[in-house]
N, C-alpha and C positions, 0 to 999 in steps of 0.2 A: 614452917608448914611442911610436913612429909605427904608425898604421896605414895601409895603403895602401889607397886607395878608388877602384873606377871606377863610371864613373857612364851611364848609356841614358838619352837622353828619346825619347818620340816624340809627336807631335803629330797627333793622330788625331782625326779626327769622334767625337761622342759615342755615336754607335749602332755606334763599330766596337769591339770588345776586344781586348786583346793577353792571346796565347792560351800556353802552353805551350811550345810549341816556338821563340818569338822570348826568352823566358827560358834556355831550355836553352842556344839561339846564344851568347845572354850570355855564361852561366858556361861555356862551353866557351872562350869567346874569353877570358876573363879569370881562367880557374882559373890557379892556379902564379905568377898574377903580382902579384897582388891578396887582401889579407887579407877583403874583403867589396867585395858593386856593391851600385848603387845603382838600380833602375831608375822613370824616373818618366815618365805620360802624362797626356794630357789629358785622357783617356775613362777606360775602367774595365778591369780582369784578370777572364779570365773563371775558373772555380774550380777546374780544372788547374794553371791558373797558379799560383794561391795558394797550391794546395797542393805545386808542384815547389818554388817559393820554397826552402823547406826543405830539406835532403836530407843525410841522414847519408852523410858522409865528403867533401864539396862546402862551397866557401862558400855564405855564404847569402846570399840577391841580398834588401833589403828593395827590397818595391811601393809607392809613390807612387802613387796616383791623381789625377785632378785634382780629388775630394773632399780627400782628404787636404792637396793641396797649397795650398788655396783657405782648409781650418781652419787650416796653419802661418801664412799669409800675412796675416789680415786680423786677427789681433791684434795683431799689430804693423806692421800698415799697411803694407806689403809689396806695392806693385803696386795697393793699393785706396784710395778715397776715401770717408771717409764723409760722409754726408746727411741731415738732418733728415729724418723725410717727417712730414707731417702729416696725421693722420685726423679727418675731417669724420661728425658724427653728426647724424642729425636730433632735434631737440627734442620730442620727442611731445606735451611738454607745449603748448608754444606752438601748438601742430595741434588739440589740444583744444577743440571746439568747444562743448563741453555744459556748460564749466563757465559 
């Protein structure tokens, strides 16, 4: 069984959202041709979006976020490095002047 898949990125500042109607463009551009899109950014859908995603008798376009894409990525090391970090605490006890 194939399925046929298109796919949207867009690469946007964090404070901008892709809104409803850059979704709609989607599945208008890729209905009839495509069994499901894909669309994914670097910022966030605002909740128009979310909720067009969906639509009885339409494909359905799944949202990537750049949350989303950041939890796929970093379990399996995908674009990230990991790091030790080391946390420093002070010793109260050694500060203890009364004993």
């Amino acid at each position: 069984m194939r399925i046929r898949s298109a796919f949207q990125a867009k690469r946007w500042a964090a404070d901008r959202t892709v809104g409803r109607p850059e979704i709609n463009r989607f599945r208008g551009a890729v209905q009839g041709e495509f069994d499901h899109g894909v669309f994914l950014t670097t910022s966030r859908f605002s909740r128009e979006a979310k909720e067009t995603s969906i639509k009885r008798g339409a494909i359905t376009i799944l949202l990537l976020d750049g949350d989303a894409i950041a939890d796929a990525m970093t379990p399996h090391g995908l674009g990230v490095r990991t790091e030790p970090v080391h946390l420093y605490e002070l010793d109260d006890e050694f500060f203890d002047f009364e004993q």
